[in-house]
C-alpha positions in Angstrom: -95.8 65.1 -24.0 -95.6 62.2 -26.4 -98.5 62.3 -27.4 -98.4 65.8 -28.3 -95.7 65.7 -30.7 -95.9 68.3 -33.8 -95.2 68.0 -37.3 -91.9 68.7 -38.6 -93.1 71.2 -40.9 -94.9 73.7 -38.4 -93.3 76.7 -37.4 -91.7 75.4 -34.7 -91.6 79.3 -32.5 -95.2 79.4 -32.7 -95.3 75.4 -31.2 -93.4 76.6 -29.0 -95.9 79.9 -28.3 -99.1 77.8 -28.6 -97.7 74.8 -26.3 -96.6 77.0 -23.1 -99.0 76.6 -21.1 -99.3 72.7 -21.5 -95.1 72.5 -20.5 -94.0 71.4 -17.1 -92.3 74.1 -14.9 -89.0 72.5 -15.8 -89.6 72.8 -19.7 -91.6 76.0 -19.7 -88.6 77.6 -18.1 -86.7 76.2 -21.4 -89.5 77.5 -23.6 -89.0 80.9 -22.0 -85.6 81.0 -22.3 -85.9 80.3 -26.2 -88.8 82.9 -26.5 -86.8 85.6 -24.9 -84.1 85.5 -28.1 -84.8 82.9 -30.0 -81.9 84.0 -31.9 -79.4 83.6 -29.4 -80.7 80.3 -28.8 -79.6 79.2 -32.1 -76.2 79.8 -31.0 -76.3 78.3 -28.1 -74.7 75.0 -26.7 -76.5 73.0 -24.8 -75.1 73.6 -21.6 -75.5 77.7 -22.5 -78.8 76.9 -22.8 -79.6 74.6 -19.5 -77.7 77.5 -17.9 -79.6 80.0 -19.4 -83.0 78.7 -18.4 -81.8 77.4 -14.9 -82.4 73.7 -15.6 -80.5 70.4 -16.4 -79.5 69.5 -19.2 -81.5 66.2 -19.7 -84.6 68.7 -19.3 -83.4 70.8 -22.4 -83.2 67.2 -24.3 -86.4 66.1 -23.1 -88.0 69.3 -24.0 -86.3 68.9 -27.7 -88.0 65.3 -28.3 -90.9 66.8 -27.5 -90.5 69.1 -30.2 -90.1 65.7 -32.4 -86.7 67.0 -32.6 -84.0 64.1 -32.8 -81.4 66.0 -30.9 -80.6 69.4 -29.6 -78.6 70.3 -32.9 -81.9 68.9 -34.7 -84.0 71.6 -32.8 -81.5 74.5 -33.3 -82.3 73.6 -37.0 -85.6 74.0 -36.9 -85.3 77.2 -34.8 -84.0 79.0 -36.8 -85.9 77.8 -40.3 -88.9 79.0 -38.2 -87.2 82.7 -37.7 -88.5 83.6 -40.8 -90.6 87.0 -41.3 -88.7 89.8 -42.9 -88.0 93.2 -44.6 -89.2 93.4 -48.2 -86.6 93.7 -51.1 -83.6 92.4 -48.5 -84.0 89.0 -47.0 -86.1 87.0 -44.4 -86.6 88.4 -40.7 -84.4 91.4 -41.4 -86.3 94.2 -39.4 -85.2 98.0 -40.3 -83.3 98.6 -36.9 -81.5 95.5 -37.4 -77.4 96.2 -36.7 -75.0 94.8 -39.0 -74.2 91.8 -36.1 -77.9 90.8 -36.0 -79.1 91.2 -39.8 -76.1 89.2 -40.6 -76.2 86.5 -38.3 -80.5 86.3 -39.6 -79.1 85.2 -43.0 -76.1 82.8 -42.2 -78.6 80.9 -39.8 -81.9 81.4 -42.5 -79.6 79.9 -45.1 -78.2 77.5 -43.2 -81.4 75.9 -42.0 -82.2 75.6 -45.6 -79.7 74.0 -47.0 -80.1 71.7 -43.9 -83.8 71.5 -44.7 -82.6 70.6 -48.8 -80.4 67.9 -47.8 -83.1 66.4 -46.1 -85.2 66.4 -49.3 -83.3 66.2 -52.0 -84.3 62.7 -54.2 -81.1 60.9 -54.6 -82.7 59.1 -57.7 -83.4 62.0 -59.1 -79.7 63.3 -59.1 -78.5 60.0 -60.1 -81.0 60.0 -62.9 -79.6 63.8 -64.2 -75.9 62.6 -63.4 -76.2 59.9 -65.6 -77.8 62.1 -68.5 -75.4 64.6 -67.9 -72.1 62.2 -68.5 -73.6 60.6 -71.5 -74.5 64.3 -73.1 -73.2 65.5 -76.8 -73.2 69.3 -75.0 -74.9 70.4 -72.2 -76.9 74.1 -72.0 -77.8 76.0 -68.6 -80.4 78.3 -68.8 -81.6 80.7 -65.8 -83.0 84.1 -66.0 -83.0 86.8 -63.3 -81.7 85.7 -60.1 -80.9 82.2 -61.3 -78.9 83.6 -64.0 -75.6 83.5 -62.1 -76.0 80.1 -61.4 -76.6 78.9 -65.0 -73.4 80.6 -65.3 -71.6 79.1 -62.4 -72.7 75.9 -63.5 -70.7 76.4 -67.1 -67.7 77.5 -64.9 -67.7 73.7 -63.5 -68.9 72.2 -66.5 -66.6 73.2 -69.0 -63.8 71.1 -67.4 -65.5 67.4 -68.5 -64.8 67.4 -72.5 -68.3 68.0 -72.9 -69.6 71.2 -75.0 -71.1 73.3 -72.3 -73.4 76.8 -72.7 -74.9 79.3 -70.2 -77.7 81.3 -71.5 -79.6 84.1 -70.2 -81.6 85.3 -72.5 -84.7 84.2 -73.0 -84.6 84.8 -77.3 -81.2 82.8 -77.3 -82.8 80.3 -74.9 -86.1 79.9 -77.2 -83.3 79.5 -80.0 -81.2 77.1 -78.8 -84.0 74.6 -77.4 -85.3 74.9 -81.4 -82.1 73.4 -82.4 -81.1 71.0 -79.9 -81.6 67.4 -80.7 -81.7 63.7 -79.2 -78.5 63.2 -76.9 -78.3 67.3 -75.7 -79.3 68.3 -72.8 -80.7 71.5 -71.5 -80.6 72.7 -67.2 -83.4 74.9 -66.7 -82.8 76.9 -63.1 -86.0 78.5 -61.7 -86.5 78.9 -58.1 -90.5 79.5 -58.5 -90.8 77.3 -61.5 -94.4 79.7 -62.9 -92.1 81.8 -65.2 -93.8 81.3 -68.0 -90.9 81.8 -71.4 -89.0 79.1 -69.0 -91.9 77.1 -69.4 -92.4 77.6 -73.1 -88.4 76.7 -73.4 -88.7 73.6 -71.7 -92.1 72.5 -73.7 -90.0 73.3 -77.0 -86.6 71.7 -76.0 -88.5 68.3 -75.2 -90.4 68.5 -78.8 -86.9 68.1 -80.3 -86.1 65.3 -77.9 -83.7 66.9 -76.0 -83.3 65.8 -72.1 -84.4 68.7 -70.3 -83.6 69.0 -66.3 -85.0 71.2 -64.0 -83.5 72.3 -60.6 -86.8 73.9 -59.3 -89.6 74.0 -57.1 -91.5 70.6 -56.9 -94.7 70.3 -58.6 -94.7 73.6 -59.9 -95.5 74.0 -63.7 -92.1 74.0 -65.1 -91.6 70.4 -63.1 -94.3 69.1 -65.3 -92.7 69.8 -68.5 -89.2 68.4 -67.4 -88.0 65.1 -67.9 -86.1 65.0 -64.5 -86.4 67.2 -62.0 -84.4 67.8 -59.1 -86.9 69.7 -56.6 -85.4 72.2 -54.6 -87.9 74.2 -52.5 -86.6 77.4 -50.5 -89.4 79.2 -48.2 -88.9 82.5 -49.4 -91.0 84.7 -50.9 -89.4 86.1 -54.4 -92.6 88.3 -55.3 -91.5 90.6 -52.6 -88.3 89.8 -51.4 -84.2 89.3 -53.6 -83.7 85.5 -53.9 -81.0 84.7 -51.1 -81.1 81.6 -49.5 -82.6 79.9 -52.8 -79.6 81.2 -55.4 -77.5 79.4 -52.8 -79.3 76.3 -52.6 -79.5 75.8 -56.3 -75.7 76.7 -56.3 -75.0 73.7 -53.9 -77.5 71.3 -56.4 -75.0 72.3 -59.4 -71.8 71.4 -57.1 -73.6 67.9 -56.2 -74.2 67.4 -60.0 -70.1 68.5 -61.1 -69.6 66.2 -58.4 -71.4 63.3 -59.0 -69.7 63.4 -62.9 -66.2 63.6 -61.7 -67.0 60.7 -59.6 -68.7 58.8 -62.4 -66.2 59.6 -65.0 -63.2 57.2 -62.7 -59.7 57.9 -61.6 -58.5 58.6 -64.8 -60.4 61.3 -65.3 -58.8 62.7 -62.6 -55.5 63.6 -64.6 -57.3 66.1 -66.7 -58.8 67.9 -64.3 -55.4 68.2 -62.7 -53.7 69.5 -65.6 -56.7 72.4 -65.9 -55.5 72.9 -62.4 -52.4 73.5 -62.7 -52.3 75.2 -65.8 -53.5 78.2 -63.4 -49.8 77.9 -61.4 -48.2 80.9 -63.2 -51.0 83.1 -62.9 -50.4 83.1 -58.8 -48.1 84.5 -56.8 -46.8 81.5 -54.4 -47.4 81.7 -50.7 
């Protein structure tokens, strides 16, 4: 089966699918098991599953590499980012007689096979290069529209604690506005999943003409990445003509914590203090446990 090992980015169900007659009994027996449910068999162990498909557990391993998975936990990942049709409007491979149990264990594992497949390609330069921008900042503005609106304003919930003038926006007149009259040293955080809207664009082309640094958390190579300074590509497979951004709001969500992050680190222990005190200044407003 070496010789027969897939790309990472194929949908690894339809590998599966495509490849069983080529399996040995042993693994075809595995392959069958996983067909059966292949949602089940993201929650499997892999004992559960060796049991479940009558073979050892060795096979269900070497059945895995074949798969150019690393690992079992490796291949459970890429299960379930390849469960991935779905109901329009709610979320990926919802189907309308979904119960509660399996609609909402369809989303945990979707989004966690993102975030998984995010980690993976996230460009730590490119966060280091936005970190570094961030800290050194006269005031800092987060812009999102539509679904990445809450975001831009999650991000000035974090933001706010580092002594640095921070903004969320959502409105794309304001937005237009304040990119007109930003200057050298400000920075501007454009949130887009898709990266085509096109006032976003605009904002971005006119925040730059004033010199401002202007960072985008969005899809990579899309138009909006051309226009950006830095940007930290994000990429979620889901389809946002059709269906309500879900597993991308939280990706980008998980982008701004690495960013807050990666200035609390960069700012030193001393920094630390301050953020303590915000902290704590919260003490009388909760009832002690």
């Amino acid at each position: 089966m070496a010789g027969n090992k897939i790309q990472r980015d194929d949908n690894l169900l339809e590998d599966i699918k495509n490849r069983l007659e080529t399996l040995n009994k042993s693994e075809r027996k595995v392959a069958e098991a996983i067909l059966r449910d292949p949602t089940a068999a993201t929650r499997y162990s892999i004992a559960a599953l060796a049991r479940a498909a009558d073979v050892s557990e060795p096979t269900v391993n070497r059945f895995c590499r074949g798969f150019s998975a690393t690992g079992f936990p490796d291949f459970k990942i890429r299960l379930a980012q390849s469960i991935a049709t779905g109901t329009p409007y709610v979320g990926q491979n919802i189907e309308p007689d979904d119960s509660v149990d399996e609609f909402s264990d369809k989303i945990m594992l979707s989004t966690i096979a993102n975030l998984e497949k995010t980690r993976q390609s996230l460009d730590p330069g490119a966060l280091a290069r936005a970190i570094d921008h961030l800290i050194q900042a006269k005031q800092i503005h987060f812009f999102g529209m539509g679904g990445s609106a809450p975001v831009a304003m999650d991000a000035q919930h974090k933001f706010f604690r580092f002594n640095i003038p921070v903004s969320f926006y959502d409105d794309p007149l304001m937005q237009r506005m304040v990119a007109a009259g930003s200057s050298t040293g400000d920075v501007i955080v454009l949130i887009s999943n898709t990266g085509r809207t096109l006032e976003t664009i605009e904002i971005a082309q006119h925040a730059r003409a004033t010199g401002a640094t202007v960072i985008g958390i969005t899809t990579p190579d899309s138009p909006l990445a051309e226009v950006c300074t830095i940007v930290v590509g994000v990429t979620a497979p889901e389809d946002t003509e059709v269906y309500m951004p879900m597993t991308s709001r939280i990706i980008h969500l998980t982008v701004i914590d690495i960013l807050a992050t990666g200035v609390t680190l960069k700012r030193g222990k001393d920094f630390l203090d301050h953020l303590k005190k915000i902290k704590e200044s919260l003490r009388p407003t909760r009832i002690p446990r």
